[in-house]
Structures are given as C-alpha cells and as structure tokens.
C-alpha positions as YAML, in Angstrom:
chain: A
units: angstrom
residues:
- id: 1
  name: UNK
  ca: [45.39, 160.98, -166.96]
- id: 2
  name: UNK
  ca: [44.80, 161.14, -163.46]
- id: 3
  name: UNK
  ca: [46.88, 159.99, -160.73]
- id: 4
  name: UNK
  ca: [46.01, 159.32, -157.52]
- id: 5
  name: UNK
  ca: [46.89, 157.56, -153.88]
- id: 6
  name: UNK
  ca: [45.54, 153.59, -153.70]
- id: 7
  name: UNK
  ca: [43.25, 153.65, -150.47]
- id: 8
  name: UNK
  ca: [42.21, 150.30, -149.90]
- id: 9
  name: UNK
  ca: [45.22, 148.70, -147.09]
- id: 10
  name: UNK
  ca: [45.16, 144.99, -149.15]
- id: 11
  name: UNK
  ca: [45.68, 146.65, -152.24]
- id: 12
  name: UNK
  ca: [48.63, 148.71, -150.84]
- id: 13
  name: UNK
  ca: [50.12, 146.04, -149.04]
- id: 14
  name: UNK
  ca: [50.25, 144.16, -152.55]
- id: 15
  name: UNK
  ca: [51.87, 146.94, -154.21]
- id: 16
  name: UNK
  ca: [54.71, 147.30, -151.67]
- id: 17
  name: UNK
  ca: [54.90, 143.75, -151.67]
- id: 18
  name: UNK
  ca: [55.32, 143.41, -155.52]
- id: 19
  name: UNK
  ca: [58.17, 146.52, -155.48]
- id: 20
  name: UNK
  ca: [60.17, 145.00, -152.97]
- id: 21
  name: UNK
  ca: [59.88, 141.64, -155.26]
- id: 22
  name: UNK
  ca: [60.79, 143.76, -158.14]
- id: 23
  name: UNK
  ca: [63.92, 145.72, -156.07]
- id: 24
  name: UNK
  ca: [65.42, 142.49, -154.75]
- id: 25
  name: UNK
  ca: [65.38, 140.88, -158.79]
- id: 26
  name: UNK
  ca: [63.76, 142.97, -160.99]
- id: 27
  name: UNK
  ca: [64.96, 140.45, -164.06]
- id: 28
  name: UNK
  ca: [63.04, 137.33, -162.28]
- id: 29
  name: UNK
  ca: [59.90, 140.03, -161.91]
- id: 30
  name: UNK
  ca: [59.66, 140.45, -165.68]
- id: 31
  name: UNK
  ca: [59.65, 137.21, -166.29]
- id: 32
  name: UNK
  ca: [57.23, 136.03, -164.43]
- id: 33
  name: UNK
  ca: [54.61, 138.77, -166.00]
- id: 34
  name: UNK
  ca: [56.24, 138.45, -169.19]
- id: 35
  name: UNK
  ca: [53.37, 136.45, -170.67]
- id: 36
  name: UNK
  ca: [50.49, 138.38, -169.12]
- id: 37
  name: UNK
  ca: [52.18, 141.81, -170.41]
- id: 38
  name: UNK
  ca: [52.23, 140.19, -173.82]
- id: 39
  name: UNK
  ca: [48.68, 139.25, -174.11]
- id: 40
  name: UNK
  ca: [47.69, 142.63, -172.89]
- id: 41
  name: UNK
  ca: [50.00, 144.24, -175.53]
- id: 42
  name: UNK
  ca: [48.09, 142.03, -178.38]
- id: 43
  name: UNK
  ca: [44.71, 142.71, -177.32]
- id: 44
  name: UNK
  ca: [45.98, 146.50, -177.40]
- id: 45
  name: UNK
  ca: [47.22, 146.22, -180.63]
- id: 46
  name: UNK
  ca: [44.31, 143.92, -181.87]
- id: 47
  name: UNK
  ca: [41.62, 146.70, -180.23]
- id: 48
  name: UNK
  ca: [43.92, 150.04, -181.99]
- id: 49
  name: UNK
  ca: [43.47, 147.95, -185.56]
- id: 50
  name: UNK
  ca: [39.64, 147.08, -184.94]
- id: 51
  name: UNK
  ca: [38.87, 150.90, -183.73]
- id: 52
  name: UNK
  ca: [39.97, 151.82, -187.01]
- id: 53
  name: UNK
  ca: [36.47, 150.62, -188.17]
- id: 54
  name: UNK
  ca: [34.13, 151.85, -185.86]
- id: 55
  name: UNK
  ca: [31.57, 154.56, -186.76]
- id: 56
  name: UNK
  ca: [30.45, 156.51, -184.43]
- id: 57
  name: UNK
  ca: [27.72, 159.72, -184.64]
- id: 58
  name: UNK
  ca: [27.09, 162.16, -182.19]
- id: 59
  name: UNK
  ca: [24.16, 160.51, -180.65]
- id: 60
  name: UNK
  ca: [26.92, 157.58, -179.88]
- id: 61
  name: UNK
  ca: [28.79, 159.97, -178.37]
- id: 62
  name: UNK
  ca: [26.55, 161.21, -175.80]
- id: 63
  name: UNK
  ca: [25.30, 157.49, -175.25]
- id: 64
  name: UNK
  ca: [28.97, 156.68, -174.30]
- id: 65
  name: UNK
  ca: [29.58, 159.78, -172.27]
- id: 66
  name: UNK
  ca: [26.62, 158.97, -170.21]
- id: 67
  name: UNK
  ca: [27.74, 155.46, -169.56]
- id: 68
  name: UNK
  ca: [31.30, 156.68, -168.37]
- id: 69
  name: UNK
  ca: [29.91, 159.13, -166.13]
- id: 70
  name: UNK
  ca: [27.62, 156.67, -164.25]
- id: 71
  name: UNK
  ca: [29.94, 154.36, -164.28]
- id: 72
  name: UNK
  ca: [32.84, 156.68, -162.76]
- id: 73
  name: UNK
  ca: [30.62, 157.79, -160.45]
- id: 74
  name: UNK
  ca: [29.81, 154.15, -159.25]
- id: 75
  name: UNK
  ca: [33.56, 153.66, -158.70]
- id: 76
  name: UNK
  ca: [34.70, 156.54, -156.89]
- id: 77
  name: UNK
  ca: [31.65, 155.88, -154.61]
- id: 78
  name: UNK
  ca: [32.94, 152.36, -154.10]
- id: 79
  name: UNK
  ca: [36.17, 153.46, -153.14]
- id: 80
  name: UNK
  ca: [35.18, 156.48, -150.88]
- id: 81
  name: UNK
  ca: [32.17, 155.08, -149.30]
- id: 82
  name: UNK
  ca: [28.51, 155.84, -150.81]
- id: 83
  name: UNK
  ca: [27.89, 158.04, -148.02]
- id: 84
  name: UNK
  ca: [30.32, 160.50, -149.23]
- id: 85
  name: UNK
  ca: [28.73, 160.35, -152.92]
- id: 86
  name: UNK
  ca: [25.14, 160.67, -151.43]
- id: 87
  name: UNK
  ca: [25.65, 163.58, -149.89]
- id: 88
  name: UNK
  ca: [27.38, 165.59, -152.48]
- id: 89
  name: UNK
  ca: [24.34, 167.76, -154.62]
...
C-alpha cells in the first residue's frame, strides 16, 4: 500500500470539506454513504467469491503486469504533469 499527499486543490478542498461534515455529525455522515458503502462491500464480496475461479498461467501474468505498469504510469503522469514523466529515462 502506498500512501501519499492528494495534489489536485478541488480534490483537497473536498476532503476537508467532507471531514469537517464528518467532525460536526459523524452519525448523519454514515448515513448518508451508508448505501454506497454497502454496494461497494457486495461487489467486494461478489468479486473475492468469483476470483475463486479464475485461472490464470504465467503468460497471464506478465499480460497483466504490463497493463498495470502502463497504466500506473499514465496516472502518475496525469497527476504530476507529462512533462515530468517525459523527461525521466
């Protein structure tokens, strides 16, 4: 797991905003993502029982790997700025 510091100002100002909601009643803050928290949980629990079924090989593996990478690399770039990525060797 990797942690790290939100960088985008919206995105931070919504986070502060939703704590302070959360501080002043965190009861009435629950309940209003109570039913978004419990669809998540199903499709969590739905995706840990259907994993049980998947075969992968080796050649899946590296297929997958590849995937992530690119697509991890898209992101951070996205969030830094593509300049930053470009120049990187």
């Amino acid at each position: 797991m990797q942690i790290g510091t939100v960088r985008e100002p919206a995105l931070r100002v919504q986070i502060v905003a939703q704590r302070s909601t959360f501080d002043e009643n965190p009861a009435d803050f629950r309940d209003k993502y109570d039913n978004t928290q419990q669809a998540l949980t199903n499709k969590i629990i739905d995706a840990r029982k259907r994993l049980k079924q998947v075969r992968a090989y080796p050649d899946s593996w590296r297929h997958v790997s590849t995937v992530c990478t690119v697509t991890w690399f898209i992101a951070v770039c996205t969030l830094n700025s593509a300049s930053s990525c470009l120049d990187r060797e």
